[in-house]
C-alpha positions as CSV (number, residue, x, y, z in Angstrom):
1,X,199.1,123.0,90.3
2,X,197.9,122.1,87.2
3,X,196.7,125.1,84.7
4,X,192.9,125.3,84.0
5,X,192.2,125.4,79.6
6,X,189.9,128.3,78.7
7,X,188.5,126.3,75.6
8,X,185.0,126.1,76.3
9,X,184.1,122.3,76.8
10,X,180.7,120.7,76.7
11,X,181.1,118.6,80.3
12,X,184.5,118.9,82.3
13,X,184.2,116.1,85.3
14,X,186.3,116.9,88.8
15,X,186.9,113.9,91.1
16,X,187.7,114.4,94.9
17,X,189.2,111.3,96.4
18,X,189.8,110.8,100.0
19,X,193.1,110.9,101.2
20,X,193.2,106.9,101.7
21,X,195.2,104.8,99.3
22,X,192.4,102.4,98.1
23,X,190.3,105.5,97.6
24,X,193.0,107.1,96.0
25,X,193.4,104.3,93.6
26,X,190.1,104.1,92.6
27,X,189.0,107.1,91.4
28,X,192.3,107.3,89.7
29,X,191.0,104.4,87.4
30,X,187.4,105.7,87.5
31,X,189.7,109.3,85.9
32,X,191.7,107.3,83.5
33,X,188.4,105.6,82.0
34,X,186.4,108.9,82.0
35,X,189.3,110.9,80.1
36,X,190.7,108.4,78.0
37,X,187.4,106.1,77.2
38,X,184.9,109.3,76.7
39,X,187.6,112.2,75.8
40,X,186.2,114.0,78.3
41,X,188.3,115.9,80.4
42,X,189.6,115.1,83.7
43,X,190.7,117.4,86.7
44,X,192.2,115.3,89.6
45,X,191.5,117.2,93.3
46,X,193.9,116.3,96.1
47,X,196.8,117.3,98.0
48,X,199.8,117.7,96.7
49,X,201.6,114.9,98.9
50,X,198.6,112.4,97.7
51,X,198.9,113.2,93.9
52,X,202.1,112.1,94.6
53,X,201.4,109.0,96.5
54,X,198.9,107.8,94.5
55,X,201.0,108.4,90.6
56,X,204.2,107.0,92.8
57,X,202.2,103.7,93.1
58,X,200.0,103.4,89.8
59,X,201.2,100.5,87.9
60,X,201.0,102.6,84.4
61,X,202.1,106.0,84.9
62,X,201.5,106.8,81.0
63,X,197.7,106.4,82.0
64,X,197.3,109.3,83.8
65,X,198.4,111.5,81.1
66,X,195.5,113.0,80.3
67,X,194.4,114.0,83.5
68,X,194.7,117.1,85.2
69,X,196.1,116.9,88.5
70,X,195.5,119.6,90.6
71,X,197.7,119.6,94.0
72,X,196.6,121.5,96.9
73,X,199.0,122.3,100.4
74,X,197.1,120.9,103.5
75,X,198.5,122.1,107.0
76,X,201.4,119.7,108.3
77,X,199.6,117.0,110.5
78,X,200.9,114.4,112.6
79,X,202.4,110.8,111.1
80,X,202.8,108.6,113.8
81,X,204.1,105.2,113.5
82,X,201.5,102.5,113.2
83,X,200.5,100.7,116.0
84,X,198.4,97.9,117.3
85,X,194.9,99.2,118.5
86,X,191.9,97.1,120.3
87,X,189.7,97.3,117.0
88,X,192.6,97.0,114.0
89,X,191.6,100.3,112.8
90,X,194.1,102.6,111.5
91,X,194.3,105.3,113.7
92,X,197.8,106.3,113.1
93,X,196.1,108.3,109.7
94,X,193.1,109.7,111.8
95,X,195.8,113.3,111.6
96,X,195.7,112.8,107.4
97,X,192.1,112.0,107.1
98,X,191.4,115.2,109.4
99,X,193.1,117.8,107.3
100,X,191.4,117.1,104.4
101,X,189.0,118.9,105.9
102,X,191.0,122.3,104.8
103,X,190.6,121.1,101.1
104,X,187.2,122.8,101.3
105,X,188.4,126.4,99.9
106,X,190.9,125.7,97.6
107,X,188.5,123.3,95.9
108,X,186.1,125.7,96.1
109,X,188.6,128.6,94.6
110,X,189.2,126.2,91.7
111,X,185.7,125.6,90.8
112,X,185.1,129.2,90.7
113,X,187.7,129.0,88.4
114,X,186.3,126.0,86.3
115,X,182.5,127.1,86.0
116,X,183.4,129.0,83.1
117,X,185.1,126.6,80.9
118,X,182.1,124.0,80.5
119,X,178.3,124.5,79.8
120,X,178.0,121.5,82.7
121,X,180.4,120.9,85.3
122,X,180.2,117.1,87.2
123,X,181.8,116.5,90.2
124,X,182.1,112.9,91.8
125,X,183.5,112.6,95.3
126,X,184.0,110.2,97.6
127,X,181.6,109.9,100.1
128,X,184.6,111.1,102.7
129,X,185.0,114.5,101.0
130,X,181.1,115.3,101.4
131,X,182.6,118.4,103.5
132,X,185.1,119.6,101.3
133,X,182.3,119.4,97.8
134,X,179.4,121.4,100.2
135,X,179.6,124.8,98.3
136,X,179.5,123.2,94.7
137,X,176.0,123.8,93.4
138,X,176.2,127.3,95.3
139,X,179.4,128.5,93.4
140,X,178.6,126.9,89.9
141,X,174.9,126.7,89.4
142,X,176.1,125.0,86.1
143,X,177.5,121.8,88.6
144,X,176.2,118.6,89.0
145,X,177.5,116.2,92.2
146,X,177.5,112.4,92.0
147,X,178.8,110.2,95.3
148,X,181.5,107.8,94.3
149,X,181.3,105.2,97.1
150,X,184.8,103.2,97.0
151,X,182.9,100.4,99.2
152,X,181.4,96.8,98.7
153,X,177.1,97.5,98.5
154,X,177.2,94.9,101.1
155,X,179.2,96.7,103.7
156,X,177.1,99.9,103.1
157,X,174.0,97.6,104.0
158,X,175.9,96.7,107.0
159,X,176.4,100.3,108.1
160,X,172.9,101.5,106.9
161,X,170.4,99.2,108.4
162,X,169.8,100.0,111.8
163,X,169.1,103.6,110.3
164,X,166.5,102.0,108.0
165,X,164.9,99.2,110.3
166,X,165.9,96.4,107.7
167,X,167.7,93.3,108.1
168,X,166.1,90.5,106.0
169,X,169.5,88.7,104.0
170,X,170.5,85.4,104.8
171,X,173.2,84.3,105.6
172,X,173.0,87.3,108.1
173,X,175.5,89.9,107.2
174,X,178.0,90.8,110.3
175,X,177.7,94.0,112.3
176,X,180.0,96.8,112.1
177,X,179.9,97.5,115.9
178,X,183.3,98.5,117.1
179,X,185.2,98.2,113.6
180,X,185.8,102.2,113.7
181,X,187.5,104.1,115.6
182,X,185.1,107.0,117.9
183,X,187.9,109.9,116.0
184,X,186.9,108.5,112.8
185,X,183.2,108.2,113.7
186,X,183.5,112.2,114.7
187,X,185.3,112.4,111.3
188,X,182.2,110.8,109.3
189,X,179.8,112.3,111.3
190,X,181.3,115.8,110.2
191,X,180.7,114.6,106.5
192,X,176.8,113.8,107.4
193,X,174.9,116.8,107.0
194,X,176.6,117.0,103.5
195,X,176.2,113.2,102.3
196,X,172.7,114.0,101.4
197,X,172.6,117.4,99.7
198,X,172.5,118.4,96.4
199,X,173.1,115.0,95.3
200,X,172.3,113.9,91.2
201,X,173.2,110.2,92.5
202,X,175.5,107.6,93.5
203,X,178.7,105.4,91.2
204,X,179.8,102.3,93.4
205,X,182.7,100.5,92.4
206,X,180.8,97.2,92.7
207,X,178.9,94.8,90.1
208,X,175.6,93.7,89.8
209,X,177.1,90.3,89.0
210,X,178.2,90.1,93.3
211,X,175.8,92.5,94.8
212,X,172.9,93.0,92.9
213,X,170.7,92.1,95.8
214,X,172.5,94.6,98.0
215,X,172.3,97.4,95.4
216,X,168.5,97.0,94.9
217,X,168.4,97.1,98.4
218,X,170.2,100.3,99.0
219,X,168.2,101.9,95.8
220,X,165.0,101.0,97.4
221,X,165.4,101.4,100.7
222,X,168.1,103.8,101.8
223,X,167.2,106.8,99.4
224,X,163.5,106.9,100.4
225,X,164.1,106.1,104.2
226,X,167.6,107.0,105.2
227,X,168.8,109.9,102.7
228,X,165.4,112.0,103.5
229,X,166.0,112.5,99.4
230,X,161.9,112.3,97.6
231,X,164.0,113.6,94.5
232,X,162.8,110.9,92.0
233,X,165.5,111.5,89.4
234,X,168.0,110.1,91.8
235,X,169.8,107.3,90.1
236,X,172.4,104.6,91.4
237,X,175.3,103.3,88.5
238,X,177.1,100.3,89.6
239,X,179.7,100.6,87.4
240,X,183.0,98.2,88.6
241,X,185.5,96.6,88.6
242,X,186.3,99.7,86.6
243,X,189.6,99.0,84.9
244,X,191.1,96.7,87.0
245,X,191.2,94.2,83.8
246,X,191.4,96.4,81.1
247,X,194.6,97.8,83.4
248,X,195.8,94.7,84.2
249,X,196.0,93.3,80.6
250,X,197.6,96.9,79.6
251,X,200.5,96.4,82.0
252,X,201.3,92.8,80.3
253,X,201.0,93.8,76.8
254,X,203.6,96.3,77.5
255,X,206.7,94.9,76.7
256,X,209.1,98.1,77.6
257,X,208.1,97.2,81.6
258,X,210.9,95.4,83.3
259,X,209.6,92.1,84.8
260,X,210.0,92.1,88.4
261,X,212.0,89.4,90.2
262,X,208.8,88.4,91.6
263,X,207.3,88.1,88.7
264,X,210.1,85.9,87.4
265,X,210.0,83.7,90.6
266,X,206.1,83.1,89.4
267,X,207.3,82.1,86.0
268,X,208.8,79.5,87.4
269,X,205.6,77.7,89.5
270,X,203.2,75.9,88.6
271,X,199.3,77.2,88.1
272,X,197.4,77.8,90.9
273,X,200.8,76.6,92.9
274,X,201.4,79.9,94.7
275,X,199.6,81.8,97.6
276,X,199.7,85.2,97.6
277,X,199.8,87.2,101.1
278,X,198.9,90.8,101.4
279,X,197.4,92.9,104.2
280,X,197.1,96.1,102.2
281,X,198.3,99.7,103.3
282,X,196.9,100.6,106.6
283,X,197.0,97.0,108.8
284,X,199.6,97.0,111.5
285,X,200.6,93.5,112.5
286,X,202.4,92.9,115.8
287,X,205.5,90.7,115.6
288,X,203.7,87.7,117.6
289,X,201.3,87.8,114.5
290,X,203.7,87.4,112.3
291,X,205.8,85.0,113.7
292,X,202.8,82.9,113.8
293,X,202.2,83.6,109.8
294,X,205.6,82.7,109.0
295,X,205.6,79.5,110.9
296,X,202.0,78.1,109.8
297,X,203.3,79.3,106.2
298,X,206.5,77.6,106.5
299,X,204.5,74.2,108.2
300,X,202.0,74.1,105.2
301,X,204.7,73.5,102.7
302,X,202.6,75.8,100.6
303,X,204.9,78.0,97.5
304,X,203.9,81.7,98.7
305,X,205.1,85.6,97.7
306,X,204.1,87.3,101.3
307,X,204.9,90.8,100.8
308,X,205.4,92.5,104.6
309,X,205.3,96.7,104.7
310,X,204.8,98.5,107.7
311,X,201.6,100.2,106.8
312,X,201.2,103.3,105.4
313,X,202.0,106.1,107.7
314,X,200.3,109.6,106.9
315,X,202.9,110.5,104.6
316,X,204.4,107.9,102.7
317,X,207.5,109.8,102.0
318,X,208.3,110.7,105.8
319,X,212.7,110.4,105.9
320,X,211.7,107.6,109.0
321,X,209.4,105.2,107.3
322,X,209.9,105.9,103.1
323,X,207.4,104.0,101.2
324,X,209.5,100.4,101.8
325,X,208.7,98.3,105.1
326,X,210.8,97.1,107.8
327,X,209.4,93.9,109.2
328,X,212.5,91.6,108.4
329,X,213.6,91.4,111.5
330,X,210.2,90.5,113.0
331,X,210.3,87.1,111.5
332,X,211.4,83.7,113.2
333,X,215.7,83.2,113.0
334,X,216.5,81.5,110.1
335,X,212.9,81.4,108.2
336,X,214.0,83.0,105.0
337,X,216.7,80.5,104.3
338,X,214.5,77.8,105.2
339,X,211.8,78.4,102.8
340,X,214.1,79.4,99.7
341,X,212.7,77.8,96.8
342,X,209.7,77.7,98.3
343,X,208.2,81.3,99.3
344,X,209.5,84.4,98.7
345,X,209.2,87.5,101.2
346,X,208.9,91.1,99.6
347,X,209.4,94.3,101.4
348,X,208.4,97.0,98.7
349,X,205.2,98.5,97.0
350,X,204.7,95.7,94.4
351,X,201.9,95.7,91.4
352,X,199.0,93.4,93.1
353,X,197.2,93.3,89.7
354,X,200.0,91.6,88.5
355,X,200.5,88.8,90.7
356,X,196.9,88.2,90.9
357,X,196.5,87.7,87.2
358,X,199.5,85.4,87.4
359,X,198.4,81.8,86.2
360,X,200.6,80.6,89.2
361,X,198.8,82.8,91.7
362,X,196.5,80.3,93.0
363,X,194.9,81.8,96.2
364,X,195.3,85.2,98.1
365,X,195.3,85.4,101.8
366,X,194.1,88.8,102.2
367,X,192.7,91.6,105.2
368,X,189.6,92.2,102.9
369,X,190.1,95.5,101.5
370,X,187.7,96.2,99.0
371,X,190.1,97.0,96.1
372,X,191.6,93.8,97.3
373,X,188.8,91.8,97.4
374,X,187.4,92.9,94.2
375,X,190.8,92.9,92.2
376,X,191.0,88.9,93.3
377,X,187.3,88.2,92.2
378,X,188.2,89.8,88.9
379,X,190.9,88.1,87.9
380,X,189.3,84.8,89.4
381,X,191.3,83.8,92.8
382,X,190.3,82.4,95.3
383,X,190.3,84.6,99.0
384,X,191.6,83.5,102.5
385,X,189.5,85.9,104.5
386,X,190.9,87.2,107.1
387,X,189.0,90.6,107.5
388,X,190.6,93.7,110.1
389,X,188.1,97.1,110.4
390,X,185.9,99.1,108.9
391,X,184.2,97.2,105.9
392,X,186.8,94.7,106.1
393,X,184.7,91.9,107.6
394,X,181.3,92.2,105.4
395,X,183.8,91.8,102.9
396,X,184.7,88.8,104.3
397,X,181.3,87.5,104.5
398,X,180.8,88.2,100.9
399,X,183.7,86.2,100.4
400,X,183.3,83.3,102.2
401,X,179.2,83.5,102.6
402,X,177.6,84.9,99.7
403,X,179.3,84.3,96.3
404,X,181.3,81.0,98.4
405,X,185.3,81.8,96.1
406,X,187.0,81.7,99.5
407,X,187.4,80.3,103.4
408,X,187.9,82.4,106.0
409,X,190.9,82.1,108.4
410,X,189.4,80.7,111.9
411,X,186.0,82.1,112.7
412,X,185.0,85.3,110.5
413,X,186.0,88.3,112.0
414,X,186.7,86.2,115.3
415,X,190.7,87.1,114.7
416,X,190.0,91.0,115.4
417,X,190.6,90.7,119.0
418,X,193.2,87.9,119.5
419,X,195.8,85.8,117.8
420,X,195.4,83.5,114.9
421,X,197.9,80.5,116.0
422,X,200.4,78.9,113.1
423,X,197.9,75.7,113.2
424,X,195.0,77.7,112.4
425,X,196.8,79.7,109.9
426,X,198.7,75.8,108.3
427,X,195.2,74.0,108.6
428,X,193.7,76.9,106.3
429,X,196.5,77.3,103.8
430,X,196.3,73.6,103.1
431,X,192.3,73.5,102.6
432,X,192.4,76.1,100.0
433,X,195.8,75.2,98.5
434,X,195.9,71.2,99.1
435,X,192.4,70.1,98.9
436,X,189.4,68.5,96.6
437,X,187.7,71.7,98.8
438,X,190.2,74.1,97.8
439,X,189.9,72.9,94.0
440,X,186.1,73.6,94.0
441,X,186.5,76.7,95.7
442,X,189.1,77.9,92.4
443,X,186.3,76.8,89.9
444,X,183.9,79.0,91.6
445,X,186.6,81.6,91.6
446,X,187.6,81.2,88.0
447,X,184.1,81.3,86.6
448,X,183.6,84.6,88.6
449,X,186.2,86.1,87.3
450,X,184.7,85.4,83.9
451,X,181.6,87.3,84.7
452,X,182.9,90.1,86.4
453,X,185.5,90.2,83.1
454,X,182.4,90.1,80.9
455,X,180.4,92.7,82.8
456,X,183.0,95.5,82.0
457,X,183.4,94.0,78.4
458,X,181.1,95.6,75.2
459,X,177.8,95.0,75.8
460,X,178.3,93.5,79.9
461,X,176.3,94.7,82.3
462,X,178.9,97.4,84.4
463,X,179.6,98.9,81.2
464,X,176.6,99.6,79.5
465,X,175.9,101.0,83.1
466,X,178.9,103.3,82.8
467,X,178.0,104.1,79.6
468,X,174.2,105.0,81.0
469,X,176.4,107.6,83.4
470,X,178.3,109.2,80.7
471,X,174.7,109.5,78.8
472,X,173.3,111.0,81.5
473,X,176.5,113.6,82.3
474,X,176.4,114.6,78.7
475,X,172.9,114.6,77.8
């Protein structure tokens, strides 16, 4: 564990991520912008086996530098293998989500510890960790706590409004009935009591250029109605897409990086030639699925990178799974060979940011993750929706409904409790790849990802936000 400095500093910031890759990842950049943007310093709560995960798979290592990582044991747990469930969700990493509940004391040992090296401590959690942060204005009187939520403003609508009695947006934003688990509902409701506490207010990863009307709508309505919070100095940043971009354009002008063979293959295509295929960390696919991606990719005659993991078990570095896949033999006899030239499977952790801000990158058929979603509207591609759990399919409808850069594959969130068939899966590919449709769909895209980029640029609306936060931390 990382040593605490007893120079006195003027604001020292903790962050608490949830153990969840996407979370992870997030308020890693949210730490690499706060310490090396603002000089303010950084400490970097997990466990010990997610530090690791999370600086294992962070495109620029030398980012992290200057933040203090701080790795705490949690008691062993159970890593299944993934399987397929009736609602998609994950629940092979319900055993890793529940021990973070143990990270409650040694947070709250180190905190002790940290009090008296700042006039004003800050801690920003994710909304997960709610638990594990309860003691923090109890132990340093000299702490302020802000909820970072790693979610679209939309989904949090979606999982807010039968609380509030609201439901006025057209088009009408899907329910999230039956896209959790009951043992992660248990988990969340553990977090409740604690979600509304002692809060100074809320960061979202998420831009007023794509949600605006969904973040007035949680300002106005969910803090008077649904957080019981009359606390008028409550305030809400929206502060994203962090820095995906600024990352992004970091890793390219670095030119000690080896170029993966990937990234050579997408030297070679033409723009807005290739589709890109990812279904993040946690989705398990069953080999019928796949089968039926391979041949609707294959009958499309679309140039693709697909990149097929396993997804994620618990611990990343179990001997049985490693942190490469195994799904090759899962797809049809021969299909490799046949597309050669033309699509290019990967089995390995690969740097997303990096394909997507390829100018042969032309679409991204994705599960909907929020990090995904928003990395692709960044760097302007377009989305085949094709949302799984959780927040997954508001996502979707953000996608396809709302700000219109993407189709969804068959009906939107229809998939979650069948098969998508190769024609469906062709058919799609071909609109968004092949068409006058799919063309109009990449302007929209492209011109997106010029106002998102602008928003986190001097003077854009996310960062004179962010700036407003780091004001109001070291007022």
């Amino acid at each position: 564990m990382a040593s605490s400095s007893s120079k006195q500093h003027s604001v020292i910031v903790l962050m608490v991520p949830f153990l969840a890759q996407s979370h992870l990842n997030q308020l890693l950049q949210l730490s690499h912008v706060v310490s090396s943007s603002y000089d303010i310093p950084v400490h970097y709560i997990s466990s010990s086996l997610h530090n690791s995960q999370v600086k294992s798979r962070s495109p620029t290592p030398n980012l992290a530098r200057k933040i203090h990582f701080h790795d705490f044991p949690t008691p062993h747990f159970l890593s299944p293998q993934p399987t397929k469930t009736p609602n998609n969700f994950p629940n092979h990493l319900i055993p890793s989500f529940q021990a973070s509940i143990q990270l409650r004391k040694p947070f709250s040992e180190l905190l002790t510890k940290l009090k008296t090296t700042a006039e004003r401590v800050v801690v920003i959690h994710d909304l997960m960790m709610s638990y594990v942060v309860q003691d923090s204005i109890f132990i340093a009187p000299n702490s302020e706590v802000y909820v970072f939520h790693c979610v679209s403003a939309i989904s949090r609508v979606a999982f807010i409004r039968d609380a509030i009695g609201e439901s006025s947006f057209e088009p009408k934003i899907p329910s999230p009935d039956g896209t959790l688990d009951p043992s992660f509902e248990a988990f969340i409701e553990k977090q409740v009591p604690f979600m509304k506490a002692n809060k100074s207010g809320h960061l979202y990863n998420s831009c007023r250029v794509v949600e605006s009307d969904f973040l007035d709508f949680i300002s106005e309505k969910e803090v008077g109605n649904y957080d019981d919070d009359d606390d008028d100095d409550d305030d809400d940043w929206a502060i994203g897409p962090l820095d995906t971009v600024t990352v992004f354009f970091n890793i390219n002008g670095d030119s000690s990086l080896d170029k993966d063979y990937y990234l050579d293959w997408l030297d070679k295509q033409r723009p807005n030639s290739v589709l890109y295929i990812s279904f993040g960390t946690t989705t398990f696919l069953e080999t019928k699925q796949i089968e039926e991606i391979a041949i609707g990719l294959e009958k499309s005659g679309v140039n693709f990178i697909w990149v097929l993991r396993d997804a994620d078990k618990g611990d990343i570095f179990n001997e049985e799974e490693g942190i490469r896949g195994r799904r090759s033999d899962q797809l049809p006899k021969g299909f490799e060979e046949r597309v050669k030239g033309m699509g290019m499977v990967v089995r390995e952790w690969v740097s997303q940011l990096e394909i997507l801000g390829h100018p042969s990158t032309g679409g991204f058929m994705s599960h909907c993750g929020w990090n995904s979603c928003f990395e692709s509207m960044s760097l302007g591609v377009a989305l085949l929706a094709w949302p799984m759990h959780s927040d997954q399919p508001m996502n979707a409808a953000l996608v396809t409904e709302f700000v219109k850069v993407g189709l969804g594959v068959g009906e939107l969130g229809g998939n979650r409790d069948g098969l998508v068939s190769c024609c469906v899966i062709e058919n799609v590919v071909k609109r968004l790849m092949c068409s006058d449709e799919g063309d109009e769909i990449r302007k929209r895209a492209e011109k997106l990802g010029v106002e998102l980029r602008k928003a986190t640029a001097e003077g854009g609306v996310s960062r004179m936000e962010l700036d407003s936060f780091i004001s109001h931390i070291t007022r």
